[in-house]
C-alpha positions in Angstrom: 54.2 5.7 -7.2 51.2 7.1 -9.2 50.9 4.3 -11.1 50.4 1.7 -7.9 47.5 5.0 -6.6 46.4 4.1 -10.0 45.8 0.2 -9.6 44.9 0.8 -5.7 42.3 3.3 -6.8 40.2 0.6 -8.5 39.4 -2.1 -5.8 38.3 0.6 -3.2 36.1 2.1 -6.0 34.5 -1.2 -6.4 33.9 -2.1 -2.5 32.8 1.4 -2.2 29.8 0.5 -5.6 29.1 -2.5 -4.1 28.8 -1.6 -0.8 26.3 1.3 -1.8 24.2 -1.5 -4.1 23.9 -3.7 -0.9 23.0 -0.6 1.4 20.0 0.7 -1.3 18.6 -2.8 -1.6 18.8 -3.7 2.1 17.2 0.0 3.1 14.2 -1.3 0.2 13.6 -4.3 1.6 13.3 -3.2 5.0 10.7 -0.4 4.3 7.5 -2.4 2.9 4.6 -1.0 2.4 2.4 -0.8 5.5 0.0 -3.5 6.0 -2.8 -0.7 7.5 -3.7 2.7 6.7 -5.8 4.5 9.4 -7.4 7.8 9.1 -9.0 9.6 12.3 -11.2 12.5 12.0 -14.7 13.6 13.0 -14.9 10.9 15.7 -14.7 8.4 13.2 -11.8 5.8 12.7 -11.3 4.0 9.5 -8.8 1.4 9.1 -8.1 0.2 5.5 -6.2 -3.0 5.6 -4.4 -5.5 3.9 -3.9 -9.0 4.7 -0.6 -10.0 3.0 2.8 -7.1 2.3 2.9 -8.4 -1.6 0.8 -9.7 -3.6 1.2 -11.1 -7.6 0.3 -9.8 -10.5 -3.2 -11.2 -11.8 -4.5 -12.5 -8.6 -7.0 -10.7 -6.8 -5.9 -8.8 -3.6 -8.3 -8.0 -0.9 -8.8 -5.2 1.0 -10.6 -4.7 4.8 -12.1 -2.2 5.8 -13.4 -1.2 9.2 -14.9 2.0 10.6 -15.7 2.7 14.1 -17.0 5.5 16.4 -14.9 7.0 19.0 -16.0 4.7 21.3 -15.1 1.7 19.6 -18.4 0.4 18.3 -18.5 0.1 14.4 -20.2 2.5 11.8 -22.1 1.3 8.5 -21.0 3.4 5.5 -23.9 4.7 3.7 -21.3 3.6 0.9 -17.6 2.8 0.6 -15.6 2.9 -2.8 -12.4 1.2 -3.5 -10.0 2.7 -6.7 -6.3 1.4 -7.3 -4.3 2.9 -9.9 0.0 2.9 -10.3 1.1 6.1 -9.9 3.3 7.7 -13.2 1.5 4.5 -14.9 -1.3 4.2 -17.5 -2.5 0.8 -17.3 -6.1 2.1 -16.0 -8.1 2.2 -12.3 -9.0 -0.6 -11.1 -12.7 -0.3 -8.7 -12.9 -3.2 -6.5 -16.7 -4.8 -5.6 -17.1 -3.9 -2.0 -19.6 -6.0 0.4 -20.0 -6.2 3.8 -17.8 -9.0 5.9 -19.9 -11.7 6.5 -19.5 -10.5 10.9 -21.0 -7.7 9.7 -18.1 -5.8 11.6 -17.0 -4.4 8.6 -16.0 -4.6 4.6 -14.3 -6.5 2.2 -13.6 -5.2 -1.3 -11.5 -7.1 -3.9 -9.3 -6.4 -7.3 -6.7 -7.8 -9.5 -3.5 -5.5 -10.0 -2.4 -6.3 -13.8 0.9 -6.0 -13.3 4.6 -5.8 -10.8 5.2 -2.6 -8.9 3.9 0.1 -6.6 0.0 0.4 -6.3 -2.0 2.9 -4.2 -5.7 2.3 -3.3 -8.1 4.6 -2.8 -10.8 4.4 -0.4 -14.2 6.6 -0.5 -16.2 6.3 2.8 -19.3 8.3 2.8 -20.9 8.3 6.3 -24.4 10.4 6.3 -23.0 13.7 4.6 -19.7 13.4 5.2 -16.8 11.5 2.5 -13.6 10.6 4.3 -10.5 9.5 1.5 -8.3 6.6 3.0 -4.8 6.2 1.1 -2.8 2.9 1.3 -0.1 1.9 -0.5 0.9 -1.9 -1.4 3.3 -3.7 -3.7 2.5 -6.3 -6.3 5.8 -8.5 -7.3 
């Protein structure tokens, strides 16, 4: 009797593993990173976006960015600053050249990620005296 517990232990062991392994990469795959960050404060709205959920290693990735008033109509940055790093990492901050879109509705600032994994980019608006800091997250694979 202990012995056939013994051999019957095994199989439901394994579902159970594999089942777990399917759950983890299912629950991943279903939680990318966002395409757009927003942050609202002061009146102001700045959106951060970008255009595609991954992105490869050693091509550039671009990044928009809008700001508007509370009304709707946009706001020119008296500057606007775009850092990526990878986080626990020390392959370096990349700074992205920002320019205006050429609507004039907003900005467009580019950089290559080096390498696969998680990425965060930091965006510096400075609006007459004030700086606002716009996180986003994004995946290079």
């Amino acid at each position: 009797m202990a012995r056939m517990l013994g051999r019957g232990i095994w199989p439901i062991a394994i579902a159970i593993c594999l089942g777990v392994v399917v759950w983890l990469s299912r629950s991943e795959a279903a939680s990318p990173a966002p395409l757009i960050s927003t942050l609202e404060k002061d009146g102001y709205r700045i959106e951060v976006r970008t255009l595609e959920a991954n992105s490869s290693p050693m091509e550039a990735k671009q990044f928009l960015v809008t700001i508007t008033d509370s009304s709707g109509a946009d706001v020119e940055a008296a500057s606007i600053q775009i850092k990526s790093w990878m986080p626990k990492m020390f392959c370096g901050i990349f700074t992205a050249k920002v320019v205006m879109n050429s609507q004039g509705s907003g900005y467009e600032g580019t950089l290559v990620p080096v390498m696969s994994g998680s990425w965060v980019a930091e965006t510096r608006v400075r609006i007459g005296s004030e700086e606002f800091v716009v996180v986003h997250d994004y995946e290079v694979v």
